[in-house]
Structure formats: C-alpha cells, structure tokens
N, C-alpha and C positions, 0 to 999 in steps of 0.2 A: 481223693481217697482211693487206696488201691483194696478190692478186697479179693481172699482165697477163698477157694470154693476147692474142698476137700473131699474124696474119695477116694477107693479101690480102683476103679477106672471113670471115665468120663464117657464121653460120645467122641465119636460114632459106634461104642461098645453100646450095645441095646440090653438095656435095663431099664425097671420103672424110675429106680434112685438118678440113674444118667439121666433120664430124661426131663426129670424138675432141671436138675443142673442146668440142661443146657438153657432150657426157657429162663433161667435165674439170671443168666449170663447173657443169653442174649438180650435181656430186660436192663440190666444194672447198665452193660456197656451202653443199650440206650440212651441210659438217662446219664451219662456222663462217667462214669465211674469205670475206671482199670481193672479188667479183672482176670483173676491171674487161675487157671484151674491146675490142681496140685493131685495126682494121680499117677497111678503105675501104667495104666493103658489107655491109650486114647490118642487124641491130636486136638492141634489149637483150632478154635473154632472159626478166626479171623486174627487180622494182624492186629486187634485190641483186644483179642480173646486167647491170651497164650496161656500155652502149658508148658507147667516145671513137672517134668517127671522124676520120679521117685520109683523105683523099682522095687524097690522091699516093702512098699505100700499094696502089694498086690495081692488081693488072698490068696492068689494059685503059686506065688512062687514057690519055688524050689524050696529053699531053707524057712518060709514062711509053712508051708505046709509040714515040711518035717518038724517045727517045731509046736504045730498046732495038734501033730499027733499027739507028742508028750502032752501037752497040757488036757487032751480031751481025756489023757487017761489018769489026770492030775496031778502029774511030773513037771515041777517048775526047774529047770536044769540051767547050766549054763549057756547052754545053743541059746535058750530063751533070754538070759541076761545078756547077752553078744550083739542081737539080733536088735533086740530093745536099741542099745546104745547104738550102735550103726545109723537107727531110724532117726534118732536122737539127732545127731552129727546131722544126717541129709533132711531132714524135715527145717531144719536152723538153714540151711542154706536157701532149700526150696523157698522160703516163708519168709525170707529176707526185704522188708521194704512193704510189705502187708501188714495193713491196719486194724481188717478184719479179718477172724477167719472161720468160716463158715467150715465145721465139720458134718458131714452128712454121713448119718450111720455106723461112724467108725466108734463111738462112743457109745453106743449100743448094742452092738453087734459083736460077737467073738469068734467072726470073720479073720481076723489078723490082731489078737490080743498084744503082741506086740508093740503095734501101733498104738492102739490105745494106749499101752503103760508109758510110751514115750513121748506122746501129748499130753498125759498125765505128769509127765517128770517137769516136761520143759514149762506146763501150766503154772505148776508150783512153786518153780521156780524164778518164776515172774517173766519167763524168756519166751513167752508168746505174745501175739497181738491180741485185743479183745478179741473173745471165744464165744462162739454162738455156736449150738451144741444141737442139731435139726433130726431129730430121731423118726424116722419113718417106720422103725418096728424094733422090738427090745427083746431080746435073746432069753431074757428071765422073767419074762412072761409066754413064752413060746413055748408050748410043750417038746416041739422038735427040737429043740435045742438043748434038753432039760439032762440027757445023758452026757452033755459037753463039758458040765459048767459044775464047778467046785467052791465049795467056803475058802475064802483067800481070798490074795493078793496070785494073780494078776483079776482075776475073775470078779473080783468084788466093786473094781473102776467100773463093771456096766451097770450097776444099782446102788450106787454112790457118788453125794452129790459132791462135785468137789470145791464149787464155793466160787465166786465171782466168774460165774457163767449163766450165759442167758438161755436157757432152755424153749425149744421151740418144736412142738409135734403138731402132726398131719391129720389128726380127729380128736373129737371128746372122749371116743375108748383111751385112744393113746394118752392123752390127760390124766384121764385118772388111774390106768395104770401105771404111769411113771412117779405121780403123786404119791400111791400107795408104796411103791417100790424102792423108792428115794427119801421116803416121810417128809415130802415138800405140801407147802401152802396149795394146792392147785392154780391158784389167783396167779400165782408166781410165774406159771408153764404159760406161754401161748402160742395157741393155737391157729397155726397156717395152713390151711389145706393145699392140696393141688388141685389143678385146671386146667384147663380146653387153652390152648390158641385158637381163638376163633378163626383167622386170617389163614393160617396155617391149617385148619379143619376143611375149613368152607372153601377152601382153593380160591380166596376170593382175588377178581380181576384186580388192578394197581389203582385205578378210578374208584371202582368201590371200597377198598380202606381209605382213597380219600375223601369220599361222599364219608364217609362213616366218619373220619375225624369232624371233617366241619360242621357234623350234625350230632355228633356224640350220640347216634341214633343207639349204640347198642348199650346207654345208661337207661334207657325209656324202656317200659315196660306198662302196657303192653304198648307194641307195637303195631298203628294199622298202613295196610298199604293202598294206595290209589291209583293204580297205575295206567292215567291216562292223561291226555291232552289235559290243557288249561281250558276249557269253551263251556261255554252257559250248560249247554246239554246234560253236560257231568255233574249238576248239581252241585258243585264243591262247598256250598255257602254250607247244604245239611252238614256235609263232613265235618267241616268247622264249628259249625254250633254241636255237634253231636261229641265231636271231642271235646269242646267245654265242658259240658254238662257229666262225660266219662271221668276228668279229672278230679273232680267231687271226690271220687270214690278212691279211683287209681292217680294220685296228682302226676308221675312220669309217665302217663300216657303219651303217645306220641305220634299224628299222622305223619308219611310221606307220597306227596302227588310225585310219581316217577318225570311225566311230560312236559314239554313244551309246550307254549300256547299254540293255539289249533293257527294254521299259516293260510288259511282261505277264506278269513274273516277278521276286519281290524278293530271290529269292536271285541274280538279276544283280549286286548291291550285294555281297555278301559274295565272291562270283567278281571281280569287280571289286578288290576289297580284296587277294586274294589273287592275283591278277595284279602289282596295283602290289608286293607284298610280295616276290614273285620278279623282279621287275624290280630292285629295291633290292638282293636275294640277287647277283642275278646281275652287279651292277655297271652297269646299262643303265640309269641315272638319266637322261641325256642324250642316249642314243641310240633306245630306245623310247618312243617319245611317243603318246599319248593325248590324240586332239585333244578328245576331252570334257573332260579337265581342263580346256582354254584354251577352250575355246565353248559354250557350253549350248543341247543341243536337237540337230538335227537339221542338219548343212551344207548348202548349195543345190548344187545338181547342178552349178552355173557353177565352185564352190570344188573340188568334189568331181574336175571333169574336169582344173581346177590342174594337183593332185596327182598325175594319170593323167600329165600332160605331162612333166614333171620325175623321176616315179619312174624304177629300172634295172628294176624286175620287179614284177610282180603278186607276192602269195604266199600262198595260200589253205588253210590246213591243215584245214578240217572236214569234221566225224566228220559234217554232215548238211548238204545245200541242196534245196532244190524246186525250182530251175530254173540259179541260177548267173552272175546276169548282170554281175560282175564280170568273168568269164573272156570276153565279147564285149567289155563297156566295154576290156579288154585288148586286145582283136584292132584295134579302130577306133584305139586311140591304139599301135600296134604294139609294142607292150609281149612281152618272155616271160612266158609265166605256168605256174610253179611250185605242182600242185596236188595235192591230199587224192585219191588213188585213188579217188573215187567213184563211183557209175553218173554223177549227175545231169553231175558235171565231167566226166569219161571219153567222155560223148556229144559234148558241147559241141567240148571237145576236142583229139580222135580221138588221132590221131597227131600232131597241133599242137601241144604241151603236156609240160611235164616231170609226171610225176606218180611221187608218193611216198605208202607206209601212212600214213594219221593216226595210226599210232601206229610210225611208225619212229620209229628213235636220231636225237638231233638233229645228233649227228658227219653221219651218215651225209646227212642231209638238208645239213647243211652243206658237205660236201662236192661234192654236186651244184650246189648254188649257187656254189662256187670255181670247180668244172670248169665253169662258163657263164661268167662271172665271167672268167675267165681265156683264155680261147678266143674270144671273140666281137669281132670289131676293131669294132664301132660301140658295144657298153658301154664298153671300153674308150676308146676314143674320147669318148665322151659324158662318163665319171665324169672323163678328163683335162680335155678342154676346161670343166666343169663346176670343177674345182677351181683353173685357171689360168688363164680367159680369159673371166670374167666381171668385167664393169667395176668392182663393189664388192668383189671380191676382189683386186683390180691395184691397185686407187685403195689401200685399205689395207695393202697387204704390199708395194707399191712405191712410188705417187705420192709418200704420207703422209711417208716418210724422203728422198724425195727433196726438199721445201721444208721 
C-alpha cells in the first residue's frame, strides 16, 4: 500500500504540522508501507520516503498569495478559478499510484484555498484515493482568521463535511469544534494526538533501543530500576517479591536489574538460578527483566544513564554497599529512590529518600511504592504520557487501524 502524506511543505521545513509528518513517515515506512510526501517545499526523507512536489501547493507562492488576497477580501475571480484547475491537473499527477491520502491541514485551513477547492473537485469527483482529512487546527474556529473567511464557496469547503472522508483531529477541543462546525456525530471524528519520539528525545545509545525492544520496558509503567550486580548482597529476592505484590495495584509494573552476576563468586550462578526460578514462581516472566540475560558483560554507562532517564524510581533493597552510587546517579537524573535502611544509603540519603528493612514484608514495601505511585502528579504524569503519547505507541494502537 502506497500512502500520501499531504501539505504546504514537509521537512526539513520546521513547522509543528511538518514535524508529525515526518514521524508519520518515518513510522508507516517502518512498518512496510511506501510513502510518498506531496508538498511544495521540502525534500525526501530516504530513498522509501520521496517527494512529489507540487509548487502551487505552497501558501507563499507567488500567484497562490495573489490570489489569496482576493479572496481574504471576498473576490472569487478567475486567477482563483485558473489556479484551482492547475492544482487539479498537478495534484492528479503527484497522487498518481497512492492508496491513501493523508491531508494535513489543508482542509482546514485557508492557508492555500485553492488547494482545498481542487481536493475538493477531484474528491467529488471520485478521482482521489481514500481521503483522510488530519486537521490540526480550523480556520472557522480561530478568531485570527475570522477577517479572512466569507459565506461561499471557496470558504465554506473548510466547515463542510464533504461525505466519504475519514476525519481525524489532534485533541477533544478539536472534536468538538469540528463536530459543532461540520454538524457531525462526534463519535464519527477520531481523535490522534501527537507525541514524543522517545529515542529521538532521549538521544538514546543503539543498545538501549535494543534493550527496550526486547523488554518492551517503555509499555510498563511504573518502571523500577536496580542497577546493580546479580549477588546475594543486593537482596534481589525483596525486589521480586515487592514487584509482585506492586502489581496488584499497578499490573504493567516493571523491574530492571541493569548487571551482571558479581565475577568473584560462583555461587552468583546458583543465586542467579534461583532468582530466575522465583521470578517464573512469581509470574514475573515479562515483567522482571535481567539485562544479563539479553547482553553479556558489563553495560556502558551511556546505556546505563538510558535507563536512569525513563525509569519511575530507583529501588535498592541491599542487605550491604560501600558507598551507594546509585542513590546520587538518582539524584542527577531526579529519580525517587526507594532504599535498604542502611548506614551507607541513610547517609547519602538523609531525609531525601524512602527507606525500608531489607528484610521487610514485600506488601508492606509495596505499599509504599503505591502511596508514591499514587500521590506524586509528575510519576503520574510521566507513566500517562509514557503509555499514551509516545509516537510508537499512537502509530500502533491508533495510525495502524486507521489505514
């Protein structure tokens, strides 16, 4: 399936609207799919990401501007009829061999009214491919725009619905203004927001988006991290039990122990065995991950600080440390951290710190991580936006069913 992705310009032109595009694109072409950006300025993004340019698709053109004078002063002239058909003729060519076509803004906007009337002629016409119509903001609900726009034709295409198109806006405002404006069902419109590239955010190392694939670590919420050796000392059993008893509450909860088993003791191997075996007890197949399993040796500190970026909490349950420098790597990446009542952690600290017995009940440990968990509006915050407004989580629970 080949689909078009339609606007005034694409990227590398810096706009909010370019900027979904590109992530649209670089998403679809992921998942298999041709796709073709249809625009007046811009460039291809990769040799499976090309652009057909279109020139008269550009708000700033030349005769595009001239004739957006007339119309802002409510003069539908023949420039306008000329311009329209031109667009007509190159938009048929551009569009040639596309399945879908994704218009962004251009149907809502009176940005290039021409354009619109000429996706409007060839819609009608039945000389389009399925029309998916992505409104990111509406001209007739905008008070700045309110001296532009006229009763008519061309002006009445941006609050009118025109019938076998899939309507899709970027918030519940946007919903229900297009609902009221259009006299559509609401049910009808859906609603895709935009979102974060995590990967692309988080500068994250080539090892860490693979740790992250194999662990699907960033569906889990909350996230805790461990970031230490595999050996008795570290207590790992509490961790495991204490994430059992967390999932009660929050079920995609999720540990990550960063280390290795500790190399100066070989009864690490049978602790080790016996961890995975209470992980298996405990149902946490999926949920406690051990990145020694997926990476052998030692992670680099670039993977390591990842993990610090995306975790909800430190969680450090040992019975012994020498100094603790997890519990600082927590402070710089402002992490809470949930620790082992120790002197060495108790210093570090003070009154900074949740702390719990290394050998409390893991209810009781789990509980304290609900009551943070539950109380703190930026975890909260963070595990929503984390599980709803990351662009590979939209593209597949939303884009995906919508072509």
């Amino acid at each position: 399936m080949e689909i078009g992705l339609l606007h005034y310009s694409v990227p590398p032109i810096v706009g909010g609207v370019e900027s979904v595009i590109a992530h649209h694109a670089r998403l679809m072409s992921a998942d298999g799919y041709t796709v073709r950006l249809v625009a007046a300025r811009g460039e291809a993004m990769s040799e499976n990401i090309k652009l057909a340019r279109v020139p008269l698709a550009d708000s700033r053109h030349e005769r595009v501007a001239h004739v957006k004078e007339q119309l802002d002063r409510g003069e539908v002239t023949a420039d306008f009829t000329a311009l329209r058909d031109d667009l007509v003729e190159a938009l048929q060519t551009a569009l040639e061999g596309v399945d879908v076509l994704i218009a962004h803004n251009v149907c809502s906007l009176n940005k290039n009214p021409a354009l619109t009337a000429a996706l409007h002629q060839l819609h009608t016409a039945n000389k389009l491919p399925r029309l998916i119509l992505w409104h990111h903001d509406l001209a007739w609900t905008t008070p700045r725009y309110q001296h532009e726009l006229h009763d008519g034709y061309p002006w009445d295409l941006l609050r009118t619905d025109w019938g076998d198109t899939t309507h899709v806006v970027v918030s519940e405002l946007r919903r229900t203004e297009l609902a009221n404006l259009m006299k559509l069902n609401p049910a009808s419109i859906q609603v895709i927001p935009n979102g974060v590239d995590v990967d692309r955010f988080y500068k994250l190392e080539a090892l860490t988006q693979t740790l992250f694939d194999k662990t699907n670590i960033m569906d889990a919420a909350p996230i805790l991290l461990l970031p230490v050796r595999v050996t008795p000392r570290k207590n790992i059993e509490l961790a495991l039990n204490s994430l059992a008893e967390l999932k009660k509450e929050y079920p995609n909860a999720a540990l990550v122990v960063t280390g290795p088993l500790g190399p100066h003791n070989a009864g690490n191997v049978k602790y080790f065995e016996m961890l995975t075996s209470l992980r298996k007890q405990l149902g946490l197949e999926d949920s406690a991950h051990f990145l020694a399993e997926l990476h052998e040796g030692w992670l680099p500190d670039e993977v390591i600080a990842d993990f610090y970026r995306v975790a909800d909490a430190l969680f450090m349950p040992s019975r012994e440390e020498g100094f603790g420098i997890p519990l600082i790597e927590a402070a710089f990446s402002h992490l809470p951290a949930f620790c082992a009542d120790i002197p060495p952690l108790r210093k570090l600290g003070m009154d900074d710190a949740f702390f719990f017995s290394p050998d409390e009940s893991p209810v009781i440990v789990a509980k304290m991580l609900g009551e943070y968990f539950r109380n703190s509006m930026s975890a909260r915050l963070a595990m929503r936006a984390r599980a709803s407004f990351r662009w590979e989580a939209i593209y597949h629970t939303q884009i995906v069913p919508l072509l």
